[in-house]
PDBQT receptor file of N, H, CA, C and O in Angstrom, charges set to zero:
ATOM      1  N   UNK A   1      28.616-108.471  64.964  1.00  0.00    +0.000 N 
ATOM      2  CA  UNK A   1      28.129-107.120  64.893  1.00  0.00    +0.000 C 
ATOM      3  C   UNK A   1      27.653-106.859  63.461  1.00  0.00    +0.000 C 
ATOM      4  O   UNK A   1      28.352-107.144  62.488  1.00  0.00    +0.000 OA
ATOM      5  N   UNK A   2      26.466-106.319  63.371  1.00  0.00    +0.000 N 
ATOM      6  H   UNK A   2      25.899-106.088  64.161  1.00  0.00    +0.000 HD
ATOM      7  CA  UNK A   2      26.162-105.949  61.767  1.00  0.00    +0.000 C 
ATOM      8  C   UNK A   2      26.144-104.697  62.375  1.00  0.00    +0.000 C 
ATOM      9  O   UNK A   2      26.178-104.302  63.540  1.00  0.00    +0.000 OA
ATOM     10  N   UNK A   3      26.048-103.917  60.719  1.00  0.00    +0.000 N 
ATOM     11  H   UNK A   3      26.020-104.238  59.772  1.00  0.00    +0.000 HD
ATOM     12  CA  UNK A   3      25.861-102.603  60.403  1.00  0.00    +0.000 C 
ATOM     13  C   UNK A   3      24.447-102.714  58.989  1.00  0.00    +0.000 C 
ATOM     14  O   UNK A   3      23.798-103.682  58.592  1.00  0.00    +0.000 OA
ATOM     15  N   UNK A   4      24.437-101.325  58.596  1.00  0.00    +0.000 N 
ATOM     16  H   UNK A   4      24.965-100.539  58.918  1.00  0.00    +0.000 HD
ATOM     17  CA  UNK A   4      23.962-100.826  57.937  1.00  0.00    +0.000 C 
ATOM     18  C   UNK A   4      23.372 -99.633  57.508  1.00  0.00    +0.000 C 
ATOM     19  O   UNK A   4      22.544 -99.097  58.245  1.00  0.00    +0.000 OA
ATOM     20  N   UNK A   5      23.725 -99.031  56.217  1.00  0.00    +0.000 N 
ATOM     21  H   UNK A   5      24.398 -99.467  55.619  1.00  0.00    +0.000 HD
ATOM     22  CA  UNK A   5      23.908 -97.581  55.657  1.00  0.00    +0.000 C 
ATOM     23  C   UNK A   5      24.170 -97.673  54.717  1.00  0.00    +0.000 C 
ATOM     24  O   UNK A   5      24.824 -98.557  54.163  1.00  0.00    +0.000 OA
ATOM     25  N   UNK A   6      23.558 -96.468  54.201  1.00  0.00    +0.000 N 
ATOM     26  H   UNK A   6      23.026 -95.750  54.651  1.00  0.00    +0.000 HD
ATOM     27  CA  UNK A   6      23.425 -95.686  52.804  1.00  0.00    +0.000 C 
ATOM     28  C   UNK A   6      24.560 -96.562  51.932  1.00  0.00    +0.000 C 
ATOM     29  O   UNK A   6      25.562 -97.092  52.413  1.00  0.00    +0.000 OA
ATOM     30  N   UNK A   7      24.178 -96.578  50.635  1.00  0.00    +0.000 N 
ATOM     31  H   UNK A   7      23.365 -96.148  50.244  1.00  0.00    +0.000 HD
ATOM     32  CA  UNK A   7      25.669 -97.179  49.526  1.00  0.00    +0.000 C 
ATOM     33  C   UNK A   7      25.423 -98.333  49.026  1.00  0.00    +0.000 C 
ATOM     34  O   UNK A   7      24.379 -98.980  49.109  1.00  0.00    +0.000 OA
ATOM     35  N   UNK A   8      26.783 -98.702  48.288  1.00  0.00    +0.000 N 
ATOM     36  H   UNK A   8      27.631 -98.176  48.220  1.00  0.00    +0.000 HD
ATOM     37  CA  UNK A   8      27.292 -99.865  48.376  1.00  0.00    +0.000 C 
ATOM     38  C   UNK A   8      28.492-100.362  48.556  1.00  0.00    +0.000 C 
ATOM     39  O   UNK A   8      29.525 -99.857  48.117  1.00  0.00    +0.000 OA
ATOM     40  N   UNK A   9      28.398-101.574  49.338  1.00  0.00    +0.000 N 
ATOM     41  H   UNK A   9      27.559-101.984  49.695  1.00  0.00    +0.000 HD
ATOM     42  CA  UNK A   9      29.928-102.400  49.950  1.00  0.00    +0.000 C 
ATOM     43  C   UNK A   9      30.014-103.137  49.382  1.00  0.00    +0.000 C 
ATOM     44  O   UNK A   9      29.100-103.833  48.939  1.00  0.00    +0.000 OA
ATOM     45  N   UNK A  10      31.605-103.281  49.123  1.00  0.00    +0.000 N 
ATOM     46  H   UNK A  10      32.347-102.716  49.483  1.00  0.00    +0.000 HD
ATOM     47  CA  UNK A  10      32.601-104.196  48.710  1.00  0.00    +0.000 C 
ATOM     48  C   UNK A  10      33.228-104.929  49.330  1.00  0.00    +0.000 C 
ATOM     49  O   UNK A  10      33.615-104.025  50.071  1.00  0.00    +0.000 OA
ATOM     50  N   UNK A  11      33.771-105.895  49.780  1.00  0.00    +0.000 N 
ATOM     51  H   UNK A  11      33.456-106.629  49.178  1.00  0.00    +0.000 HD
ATOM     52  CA  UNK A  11      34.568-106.724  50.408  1.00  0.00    +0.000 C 
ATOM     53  C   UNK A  11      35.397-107.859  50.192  1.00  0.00    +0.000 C 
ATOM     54  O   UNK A  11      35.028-108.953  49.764  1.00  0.00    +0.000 OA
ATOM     55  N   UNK A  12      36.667-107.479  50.556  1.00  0.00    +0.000 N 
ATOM     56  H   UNK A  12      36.966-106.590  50.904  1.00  0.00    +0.000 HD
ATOM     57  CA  UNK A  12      37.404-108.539  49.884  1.00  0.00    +0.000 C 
ATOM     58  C   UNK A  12      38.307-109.349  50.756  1.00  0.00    +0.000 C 
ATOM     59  O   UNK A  12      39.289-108.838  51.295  1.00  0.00    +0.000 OA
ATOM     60  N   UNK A  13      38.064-110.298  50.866  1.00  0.00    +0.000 N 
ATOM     61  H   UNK A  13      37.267-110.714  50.429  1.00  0.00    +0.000 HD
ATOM     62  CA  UNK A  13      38.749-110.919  52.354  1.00  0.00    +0.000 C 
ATOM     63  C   UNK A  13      39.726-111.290  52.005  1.00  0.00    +0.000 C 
ATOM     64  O   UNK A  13      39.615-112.132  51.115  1.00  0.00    +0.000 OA
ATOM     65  N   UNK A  14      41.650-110.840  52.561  1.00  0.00    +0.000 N 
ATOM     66  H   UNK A  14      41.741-110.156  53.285  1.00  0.00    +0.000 HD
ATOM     67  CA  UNK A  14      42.815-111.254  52.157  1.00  0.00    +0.000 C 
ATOM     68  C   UNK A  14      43.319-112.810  53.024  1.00  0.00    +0.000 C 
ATOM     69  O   UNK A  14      43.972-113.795  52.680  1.00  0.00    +0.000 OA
ATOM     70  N   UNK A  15      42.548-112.345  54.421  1.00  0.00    +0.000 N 
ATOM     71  H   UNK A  15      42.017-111.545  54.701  1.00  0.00    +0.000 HD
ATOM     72  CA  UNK A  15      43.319-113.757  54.578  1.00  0.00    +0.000 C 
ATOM     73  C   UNK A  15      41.894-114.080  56.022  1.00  0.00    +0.000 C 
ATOM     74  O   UNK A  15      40.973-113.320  56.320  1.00  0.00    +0.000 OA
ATOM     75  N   UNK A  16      42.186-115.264  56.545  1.00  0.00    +0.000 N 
ATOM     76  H   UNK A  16      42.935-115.881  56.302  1.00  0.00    +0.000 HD
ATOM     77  CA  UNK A  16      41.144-116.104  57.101  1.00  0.00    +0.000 C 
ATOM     78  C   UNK A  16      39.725-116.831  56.589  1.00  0.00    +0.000 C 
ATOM     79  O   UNK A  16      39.407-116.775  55.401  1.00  0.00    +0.000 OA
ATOM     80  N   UNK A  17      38.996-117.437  57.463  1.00  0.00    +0.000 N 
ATOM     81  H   UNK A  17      39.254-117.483  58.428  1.00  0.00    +0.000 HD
ATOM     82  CA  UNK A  17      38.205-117.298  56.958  1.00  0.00    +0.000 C 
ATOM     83  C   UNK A  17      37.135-117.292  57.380  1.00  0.00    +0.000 C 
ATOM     84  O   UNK A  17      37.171-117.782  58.509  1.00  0.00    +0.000 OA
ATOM     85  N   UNK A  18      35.461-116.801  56.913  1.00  0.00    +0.000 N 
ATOM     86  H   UNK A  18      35.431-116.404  55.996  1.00  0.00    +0.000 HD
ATOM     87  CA  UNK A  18      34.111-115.827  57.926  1.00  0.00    +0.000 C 
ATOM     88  C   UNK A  18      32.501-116.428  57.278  1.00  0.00    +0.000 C 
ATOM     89  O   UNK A  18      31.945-116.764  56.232  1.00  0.00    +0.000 OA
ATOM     90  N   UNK A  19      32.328-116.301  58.421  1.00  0.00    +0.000 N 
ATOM     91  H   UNK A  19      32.780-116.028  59.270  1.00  0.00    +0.000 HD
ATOM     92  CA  UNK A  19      30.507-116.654  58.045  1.00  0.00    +0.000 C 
ATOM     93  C   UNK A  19      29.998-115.016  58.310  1.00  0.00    +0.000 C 
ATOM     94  O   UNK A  19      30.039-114.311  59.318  1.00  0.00    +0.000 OA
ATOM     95  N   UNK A  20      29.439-114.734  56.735  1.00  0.00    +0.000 N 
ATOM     96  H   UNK A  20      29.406-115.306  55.916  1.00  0.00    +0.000 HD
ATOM     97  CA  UNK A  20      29.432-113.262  56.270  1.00  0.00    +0.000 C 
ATOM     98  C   UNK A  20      27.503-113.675  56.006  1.00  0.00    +0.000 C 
ATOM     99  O   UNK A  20      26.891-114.537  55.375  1.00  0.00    +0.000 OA
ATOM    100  N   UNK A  21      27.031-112.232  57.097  1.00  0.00    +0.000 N 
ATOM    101  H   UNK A  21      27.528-111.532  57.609  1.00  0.00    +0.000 HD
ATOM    102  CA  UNK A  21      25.721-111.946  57.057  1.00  0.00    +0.000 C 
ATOM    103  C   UNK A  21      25.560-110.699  55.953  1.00  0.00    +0.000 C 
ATOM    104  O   UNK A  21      26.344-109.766  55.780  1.00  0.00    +0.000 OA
ATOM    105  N   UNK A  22      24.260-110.979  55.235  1.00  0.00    +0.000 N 
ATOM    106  H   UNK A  22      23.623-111.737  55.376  1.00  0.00    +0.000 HD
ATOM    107  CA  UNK A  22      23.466-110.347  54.390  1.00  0.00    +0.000 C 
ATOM    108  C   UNK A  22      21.979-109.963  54.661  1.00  0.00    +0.000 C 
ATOM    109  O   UNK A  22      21.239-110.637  53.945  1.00  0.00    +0.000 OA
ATOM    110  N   UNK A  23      21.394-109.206  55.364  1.00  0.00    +0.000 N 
ATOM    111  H   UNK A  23      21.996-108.658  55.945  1.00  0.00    +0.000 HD
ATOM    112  CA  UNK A  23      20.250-109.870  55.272  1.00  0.00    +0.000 C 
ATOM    113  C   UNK A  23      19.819-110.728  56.136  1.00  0.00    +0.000 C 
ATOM    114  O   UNK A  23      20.007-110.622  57.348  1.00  0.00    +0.000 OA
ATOM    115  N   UNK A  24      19.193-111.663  55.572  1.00  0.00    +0.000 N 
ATOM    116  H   UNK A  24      19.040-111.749  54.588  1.00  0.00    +0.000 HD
ATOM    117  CA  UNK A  24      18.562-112.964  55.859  1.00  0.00    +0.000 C 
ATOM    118  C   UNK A  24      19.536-114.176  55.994  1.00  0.00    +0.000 C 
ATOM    119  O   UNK A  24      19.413-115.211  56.649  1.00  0.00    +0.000 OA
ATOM    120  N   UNK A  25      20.751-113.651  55.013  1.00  0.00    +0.000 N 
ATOM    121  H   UNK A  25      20.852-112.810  54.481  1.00  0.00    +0.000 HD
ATOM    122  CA  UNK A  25      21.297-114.939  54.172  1.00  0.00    +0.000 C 
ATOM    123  C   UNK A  25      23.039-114.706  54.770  1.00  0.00    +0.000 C 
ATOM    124  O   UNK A  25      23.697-113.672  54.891  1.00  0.00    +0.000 OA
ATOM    125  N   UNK A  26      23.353-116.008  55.024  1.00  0.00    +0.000 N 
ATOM    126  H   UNK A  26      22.819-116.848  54.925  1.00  0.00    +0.000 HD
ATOM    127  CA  UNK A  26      24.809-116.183  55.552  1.00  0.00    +0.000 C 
ATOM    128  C   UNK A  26      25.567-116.824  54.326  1.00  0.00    +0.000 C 
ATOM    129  O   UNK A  26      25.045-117.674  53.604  1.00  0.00    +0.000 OA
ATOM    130  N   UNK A  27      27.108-116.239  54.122  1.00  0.00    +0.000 N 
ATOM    131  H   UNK A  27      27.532-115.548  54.708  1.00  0.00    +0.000 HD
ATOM    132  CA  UNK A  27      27.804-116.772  53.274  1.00  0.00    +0.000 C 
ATOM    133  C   UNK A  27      29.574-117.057  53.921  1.00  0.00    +0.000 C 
ATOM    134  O   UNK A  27      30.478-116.417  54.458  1.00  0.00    +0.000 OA
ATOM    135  N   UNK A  28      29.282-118.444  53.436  1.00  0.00    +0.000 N 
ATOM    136  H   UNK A  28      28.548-118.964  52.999  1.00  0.00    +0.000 HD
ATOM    137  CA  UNK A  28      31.377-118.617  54.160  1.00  0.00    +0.000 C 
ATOM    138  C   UNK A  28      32.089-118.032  53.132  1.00  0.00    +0.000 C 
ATOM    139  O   UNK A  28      31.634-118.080  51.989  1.00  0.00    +0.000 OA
ATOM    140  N   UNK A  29      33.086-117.513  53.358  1.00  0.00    +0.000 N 
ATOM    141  H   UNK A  29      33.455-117.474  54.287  1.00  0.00    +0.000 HD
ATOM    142  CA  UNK A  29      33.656-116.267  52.479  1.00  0.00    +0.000 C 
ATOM    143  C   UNK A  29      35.551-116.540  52.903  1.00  0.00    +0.000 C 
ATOM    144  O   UNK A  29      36.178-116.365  53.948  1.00  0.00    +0.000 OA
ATOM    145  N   UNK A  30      35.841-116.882  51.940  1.00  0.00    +0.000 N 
ATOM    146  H   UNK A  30      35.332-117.024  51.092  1.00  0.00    +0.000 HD
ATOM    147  CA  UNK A  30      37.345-117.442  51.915  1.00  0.00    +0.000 C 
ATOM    148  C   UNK A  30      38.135-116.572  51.486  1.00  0.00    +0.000 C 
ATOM    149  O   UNK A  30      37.454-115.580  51.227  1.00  0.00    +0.000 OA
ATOM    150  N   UNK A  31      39.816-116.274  51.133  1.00  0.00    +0.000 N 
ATOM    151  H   UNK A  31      40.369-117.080  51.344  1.00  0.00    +0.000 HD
ATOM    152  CA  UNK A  31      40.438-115.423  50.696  1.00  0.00    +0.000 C 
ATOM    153  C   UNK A  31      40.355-115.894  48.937  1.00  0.00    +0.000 C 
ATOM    154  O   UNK A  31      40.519-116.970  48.362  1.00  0.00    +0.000 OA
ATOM    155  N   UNK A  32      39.995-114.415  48.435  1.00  0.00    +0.000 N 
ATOM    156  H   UNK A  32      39.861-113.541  48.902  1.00  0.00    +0.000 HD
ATOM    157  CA  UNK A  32      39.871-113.988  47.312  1.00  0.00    +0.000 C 
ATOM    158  C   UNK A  32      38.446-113.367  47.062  1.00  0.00    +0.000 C 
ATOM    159  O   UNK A  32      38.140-112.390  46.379  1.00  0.00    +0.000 OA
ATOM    160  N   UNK A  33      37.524-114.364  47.945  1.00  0.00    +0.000 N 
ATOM    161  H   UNK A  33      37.772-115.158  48.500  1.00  0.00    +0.000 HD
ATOM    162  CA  UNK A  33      36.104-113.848  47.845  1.00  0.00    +0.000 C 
ATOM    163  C   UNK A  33      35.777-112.117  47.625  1.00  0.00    +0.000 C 
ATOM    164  O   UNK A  33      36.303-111.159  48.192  1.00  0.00    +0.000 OA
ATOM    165  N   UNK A  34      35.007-112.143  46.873  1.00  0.00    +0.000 N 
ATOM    166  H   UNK A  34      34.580-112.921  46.413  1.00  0.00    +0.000 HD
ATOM    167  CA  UNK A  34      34.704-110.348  46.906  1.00  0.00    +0.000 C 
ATOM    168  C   UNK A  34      33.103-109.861  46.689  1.00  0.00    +0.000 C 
ATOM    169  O   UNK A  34      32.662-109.525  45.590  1.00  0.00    +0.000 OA
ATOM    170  N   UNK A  35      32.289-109.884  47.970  1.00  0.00    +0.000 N 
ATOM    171  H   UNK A  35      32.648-110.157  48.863  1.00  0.00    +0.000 HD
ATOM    172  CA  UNK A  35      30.879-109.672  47.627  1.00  0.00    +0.000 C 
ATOM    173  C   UNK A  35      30.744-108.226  47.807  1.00  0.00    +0.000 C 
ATOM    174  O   UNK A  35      31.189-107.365  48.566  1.00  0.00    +0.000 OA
ATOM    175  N   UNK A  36      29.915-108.308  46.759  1.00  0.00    +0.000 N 
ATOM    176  H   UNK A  36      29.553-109.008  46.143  1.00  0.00    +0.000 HD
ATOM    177  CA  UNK A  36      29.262-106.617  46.609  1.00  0.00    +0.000 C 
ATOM    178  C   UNK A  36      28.172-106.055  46.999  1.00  0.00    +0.000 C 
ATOM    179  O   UNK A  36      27.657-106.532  45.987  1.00  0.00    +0.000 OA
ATOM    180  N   UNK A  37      27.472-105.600  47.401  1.00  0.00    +0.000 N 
ATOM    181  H   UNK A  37      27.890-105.212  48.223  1.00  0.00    +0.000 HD
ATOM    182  CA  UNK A  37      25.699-105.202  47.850  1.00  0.00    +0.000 C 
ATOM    183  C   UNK A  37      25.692-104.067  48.469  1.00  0.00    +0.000 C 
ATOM    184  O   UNK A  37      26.576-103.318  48.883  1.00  0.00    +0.000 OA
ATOM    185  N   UNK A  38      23.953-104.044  48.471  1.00  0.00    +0.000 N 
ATOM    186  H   UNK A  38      23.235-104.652  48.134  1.00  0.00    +0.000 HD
ATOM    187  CA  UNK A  38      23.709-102.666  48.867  1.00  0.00    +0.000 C 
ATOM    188  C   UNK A  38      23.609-102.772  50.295  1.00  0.00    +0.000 C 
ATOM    189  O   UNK A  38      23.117-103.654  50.999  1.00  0.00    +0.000 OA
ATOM    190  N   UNK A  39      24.313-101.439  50.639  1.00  0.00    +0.000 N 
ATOM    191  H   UNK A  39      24.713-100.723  50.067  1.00  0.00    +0.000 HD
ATOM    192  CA  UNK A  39      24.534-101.634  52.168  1.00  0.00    +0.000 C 
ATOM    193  C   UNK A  39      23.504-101.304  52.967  1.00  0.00    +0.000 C 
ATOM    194  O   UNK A  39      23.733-101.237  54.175  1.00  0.00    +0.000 OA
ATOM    195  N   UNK A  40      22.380-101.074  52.550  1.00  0.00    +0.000 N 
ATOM    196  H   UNK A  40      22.194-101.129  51.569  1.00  0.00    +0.000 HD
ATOM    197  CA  UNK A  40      21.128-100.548  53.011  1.00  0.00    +0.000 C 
ATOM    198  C   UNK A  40      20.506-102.049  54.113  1.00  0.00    +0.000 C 
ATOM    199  O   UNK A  40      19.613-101.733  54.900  1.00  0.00    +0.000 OA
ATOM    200  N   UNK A  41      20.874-103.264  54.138  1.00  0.00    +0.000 N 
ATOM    201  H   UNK A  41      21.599-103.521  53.499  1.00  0.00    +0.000 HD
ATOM    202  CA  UNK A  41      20.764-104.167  54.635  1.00  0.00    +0.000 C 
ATOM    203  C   UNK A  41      21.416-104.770  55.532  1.00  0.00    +0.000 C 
ATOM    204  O   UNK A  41      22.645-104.780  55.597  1.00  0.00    +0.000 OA
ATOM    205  N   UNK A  42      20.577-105.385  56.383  1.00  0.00    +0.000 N 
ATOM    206  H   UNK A  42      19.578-105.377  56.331  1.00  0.00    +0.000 HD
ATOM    207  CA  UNK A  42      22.086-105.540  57.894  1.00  0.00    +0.000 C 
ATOM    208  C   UNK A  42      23.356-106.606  57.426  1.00  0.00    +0.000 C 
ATOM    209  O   UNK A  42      23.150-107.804  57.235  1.00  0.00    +0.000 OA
ATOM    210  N   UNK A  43      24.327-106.140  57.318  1.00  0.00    +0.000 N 
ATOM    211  H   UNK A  43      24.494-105.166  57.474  1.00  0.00    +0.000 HD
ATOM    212  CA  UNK A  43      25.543-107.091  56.791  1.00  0.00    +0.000 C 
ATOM    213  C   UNK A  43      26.645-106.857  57.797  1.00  0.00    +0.000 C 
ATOM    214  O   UNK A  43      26.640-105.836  58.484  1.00  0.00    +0.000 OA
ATOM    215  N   UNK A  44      27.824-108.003  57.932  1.00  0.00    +0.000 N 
ATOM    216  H   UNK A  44      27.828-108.833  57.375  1.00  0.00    +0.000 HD
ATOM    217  CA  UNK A  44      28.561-107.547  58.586  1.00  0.00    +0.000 C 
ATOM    218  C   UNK A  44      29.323-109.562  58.875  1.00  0.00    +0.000 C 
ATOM    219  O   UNK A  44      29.078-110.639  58.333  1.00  0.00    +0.000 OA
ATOM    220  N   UNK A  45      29.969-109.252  59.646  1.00  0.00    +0.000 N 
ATOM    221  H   UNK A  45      30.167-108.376  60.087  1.00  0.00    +0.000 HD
ATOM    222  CA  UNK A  45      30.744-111.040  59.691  1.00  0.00    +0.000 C 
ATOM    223  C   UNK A  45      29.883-111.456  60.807  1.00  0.00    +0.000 C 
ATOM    224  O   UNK A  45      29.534-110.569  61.586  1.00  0.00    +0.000 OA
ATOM    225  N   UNK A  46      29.523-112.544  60.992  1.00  0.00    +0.000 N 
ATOM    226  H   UNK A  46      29.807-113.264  60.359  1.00  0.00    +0.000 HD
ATOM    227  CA  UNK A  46      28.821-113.625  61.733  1.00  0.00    +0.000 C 
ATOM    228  C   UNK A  46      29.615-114.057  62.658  1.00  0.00    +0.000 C 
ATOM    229  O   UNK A  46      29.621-113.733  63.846  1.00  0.00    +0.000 OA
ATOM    230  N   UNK A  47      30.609-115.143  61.855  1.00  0.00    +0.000 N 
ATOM    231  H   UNK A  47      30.604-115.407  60.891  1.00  0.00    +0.000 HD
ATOM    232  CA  UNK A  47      31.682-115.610  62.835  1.00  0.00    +0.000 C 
ATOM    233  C   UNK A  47      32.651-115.630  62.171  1.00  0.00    +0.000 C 
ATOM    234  O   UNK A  47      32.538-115.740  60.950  1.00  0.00    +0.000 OA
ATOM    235  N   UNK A  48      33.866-115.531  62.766  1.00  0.00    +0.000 N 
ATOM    236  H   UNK A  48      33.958-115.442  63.758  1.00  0.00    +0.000 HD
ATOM    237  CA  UNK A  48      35.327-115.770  62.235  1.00  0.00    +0.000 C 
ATOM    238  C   UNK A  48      35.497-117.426  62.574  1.00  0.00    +0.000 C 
ATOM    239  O   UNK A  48      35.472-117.749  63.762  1.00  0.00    +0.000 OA
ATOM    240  N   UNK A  49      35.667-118.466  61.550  1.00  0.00    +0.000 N 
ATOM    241  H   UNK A  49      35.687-118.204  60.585  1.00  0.00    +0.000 HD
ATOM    242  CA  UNK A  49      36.015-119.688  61.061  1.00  0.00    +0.000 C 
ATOM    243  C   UNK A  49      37.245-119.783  61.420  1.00  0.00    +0.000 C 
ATOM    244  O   UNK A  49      37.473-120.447  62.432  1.00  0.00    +0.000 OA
ATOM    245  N   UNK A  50      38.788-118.920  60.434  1.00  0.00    +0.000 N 
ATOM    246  H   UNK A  50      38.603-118.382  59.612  1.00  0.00    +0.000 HD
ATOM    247  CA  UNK A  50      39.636-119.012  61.185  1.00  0.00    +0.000 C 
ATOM    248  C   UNK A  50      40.300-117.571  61.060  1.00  0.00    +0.000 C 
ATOM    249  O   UNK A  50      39.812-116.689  60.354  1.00  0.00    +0.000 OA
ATOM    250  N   UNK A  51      41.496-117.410  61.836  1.00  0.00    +0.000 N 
ATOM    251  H   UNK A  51      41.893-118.126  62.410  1.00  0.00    +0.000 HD
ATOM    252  CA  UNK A  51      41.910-116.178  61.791  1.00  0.00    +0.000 C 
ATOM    253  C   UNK A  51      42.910-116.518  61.631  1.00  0.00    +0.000 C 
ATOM    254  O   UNK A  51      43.270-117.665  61.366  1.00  0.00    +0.000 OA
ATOM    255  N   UNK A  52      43.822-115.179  61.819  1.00  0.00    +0.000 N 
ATOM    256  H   UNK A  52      43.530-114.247  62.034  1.00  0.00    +0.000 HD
ATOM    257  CA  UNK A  52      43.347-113.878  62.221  1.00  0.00    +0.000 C 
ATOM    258  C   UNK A  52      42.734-113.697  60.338  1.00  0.00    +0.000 C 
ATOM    259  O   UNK A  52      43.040-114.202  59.258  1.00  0.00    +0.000 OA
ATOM    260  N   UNK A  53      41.851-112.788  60.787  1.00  0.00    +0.000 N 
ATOM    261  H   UNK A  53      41.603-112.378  61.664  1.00  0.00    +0.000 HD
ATOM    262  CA  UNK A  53      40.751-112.233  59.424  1.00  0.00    +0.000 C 
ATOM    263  C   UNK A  53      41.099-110.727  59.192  1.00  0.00    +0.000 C 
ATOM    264  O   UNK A  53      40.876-109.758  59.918  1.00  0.00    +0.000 OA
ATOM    265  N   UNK A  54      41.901-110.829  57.589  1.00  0.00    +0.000 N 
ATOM    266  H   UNK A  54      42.082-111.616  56.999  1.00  0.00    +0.000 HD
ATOM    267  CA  UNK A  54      42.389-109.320  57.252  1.00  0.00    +0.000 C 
ATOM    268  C   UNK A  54      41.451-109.144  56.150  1.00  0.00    +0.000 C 
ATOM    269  O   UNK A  54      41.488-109.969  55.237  1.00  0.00    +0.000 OA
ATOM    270  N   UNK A  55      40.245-107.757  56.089  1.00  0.00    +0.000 N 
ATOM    271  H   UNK A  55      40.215-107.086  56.830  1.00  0.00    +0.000 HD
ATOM    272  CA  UNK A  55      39.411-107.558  54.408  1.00  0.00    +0.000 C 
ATOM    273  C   UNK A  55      39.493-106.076  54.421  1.00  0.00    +0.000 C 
ATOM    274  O   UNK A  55      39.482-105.183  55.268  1.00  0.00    +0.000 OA
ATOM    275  N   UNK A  56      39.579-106.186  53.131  1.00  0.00    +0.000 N 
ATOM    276  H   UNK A  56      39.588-106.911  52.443  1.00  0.00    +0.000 HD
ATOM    277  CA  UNK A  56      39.333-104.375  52.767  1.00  0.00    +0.000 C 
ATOM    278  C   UNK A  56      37.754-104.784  52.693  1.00  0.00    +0.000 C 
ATOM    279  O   UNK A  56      37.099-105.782  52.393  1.00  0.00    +0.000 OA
ATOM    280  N   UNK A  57      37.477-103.244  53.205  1.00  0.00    +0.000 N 
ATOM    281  H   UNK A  57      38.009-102.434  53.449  1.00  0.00    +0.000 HD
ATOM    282  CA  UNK A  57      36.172-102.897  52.924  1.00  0.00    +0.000 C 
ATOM    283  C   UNK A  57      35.905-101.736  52.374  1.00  0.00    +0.000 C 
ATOM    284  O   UNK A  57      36.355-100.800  53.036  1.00  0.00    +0.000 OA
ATOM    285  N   UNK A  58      35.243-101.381  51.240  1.00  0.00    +0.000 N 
ATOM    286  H   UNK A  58      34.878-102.141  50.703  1.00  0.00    +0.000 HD
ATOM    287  CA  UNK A  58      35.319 -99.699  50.402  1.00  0.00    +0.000 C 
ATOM    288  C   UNK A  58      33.491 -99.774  50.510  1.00  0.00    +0.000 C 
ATOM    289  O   UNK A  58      32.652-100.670  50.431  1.00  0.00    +0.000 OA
ATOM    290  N   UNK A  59      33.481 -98.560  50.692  1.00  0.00    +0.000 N 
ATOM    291  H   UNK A  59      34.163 -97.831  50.757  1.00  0.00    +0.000 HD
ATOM    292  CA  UNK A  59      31.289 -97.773  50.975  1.00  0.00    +0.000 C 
ATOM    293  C   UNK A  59      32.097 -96.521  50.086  1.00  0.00    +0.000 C 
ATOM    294  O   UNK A  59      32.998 -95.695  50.232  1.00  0.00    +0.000 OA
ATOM    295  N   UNK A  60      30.835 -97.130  48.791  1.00  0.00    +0.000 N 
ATOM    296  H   UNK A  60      30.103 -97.801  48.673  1.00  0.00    +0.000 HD
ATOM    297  CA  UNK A  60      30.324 -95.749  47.844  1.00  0.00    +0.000 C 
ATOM    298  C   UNK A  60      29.107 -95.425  48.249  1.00  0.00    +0.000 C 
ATOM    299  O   UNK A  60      28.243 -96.289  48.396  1.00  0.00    +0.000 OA
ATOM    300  N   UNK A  61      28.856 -93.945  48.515  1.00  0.00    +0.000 N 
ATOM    301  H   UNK A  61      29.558 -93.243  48.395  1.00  0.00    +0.000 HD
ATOM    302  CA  UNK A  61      27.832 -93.202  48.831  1.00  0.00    +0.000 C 
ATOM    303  C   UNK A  61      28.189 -91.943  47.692  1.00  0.00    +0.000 C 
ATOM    304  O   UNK A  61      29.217 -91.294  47.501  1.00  0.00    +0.000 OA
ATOM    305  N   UNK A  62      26.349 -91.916  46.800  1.00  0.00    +0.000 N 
ATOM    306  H   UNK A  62      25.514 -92.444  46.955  1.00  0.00    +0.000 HD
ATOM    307  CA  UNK A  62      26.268 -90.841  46.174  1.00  0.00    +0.000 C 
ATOM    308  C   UNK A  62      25.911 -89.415  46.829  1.00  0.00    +0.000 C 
ATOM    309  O   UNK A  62      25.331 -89.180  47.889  1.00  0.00    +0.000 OA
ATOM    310  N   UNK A  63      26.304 -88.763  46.115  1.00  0.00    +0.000 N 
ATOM    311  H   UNK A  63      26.776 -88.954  45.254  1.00  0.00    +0.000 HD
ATOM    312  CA  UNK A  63      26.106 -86.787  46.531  1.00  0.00    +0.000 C 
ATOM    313  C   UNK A  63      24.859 -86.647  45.730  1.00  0.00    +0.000 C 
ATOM    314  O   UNK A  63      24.836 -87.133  44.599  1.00  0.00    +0.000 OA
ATOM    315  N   UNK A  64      23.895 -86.073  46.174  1.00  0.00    +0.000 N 
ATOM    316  H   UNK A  64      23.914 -85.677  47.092  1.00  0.00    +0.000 HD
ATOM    317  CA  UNK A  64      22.825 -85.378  45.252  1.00  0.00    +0.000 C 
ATOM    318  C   UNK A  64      22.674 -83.832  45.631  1.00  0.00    +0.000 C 
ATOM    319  O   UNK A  64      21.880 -83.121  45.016  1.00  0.00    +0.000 OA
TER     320      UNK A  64
């Protein structure tokens, strides 16, 4: 499932591990990993590698 919206995301994967969409561009993303971007682009996990898969995820969105 991707998403995408306003901001930017953070992500920090505590435990498993994921084939993480950007875009265009796929990244395997292990525990400690922490990618940042603008969420304006379709992102979201691809596949779960192994599980179970625990990540914080934090979306800053500005006020104007």
């Amino acid at each position: 499932m991707t998403f995408h919206h306003p901001g930017v995301k953070f992500v920090h994967l505590l435990t498993g591990r994921v084939t993480y969409r950007y875009g265009g561009k796929l990244a395997k993303l292990a525990p400690g990993d922490s990618p940042q971007f603008n969420a304006t682009a379709l992102h979201g996990i691809d596949a779960i590698e192994d599980g179970p898969v625990i990540y914080l995820s934090v979306i800053v969105t500005t006020r104007e």
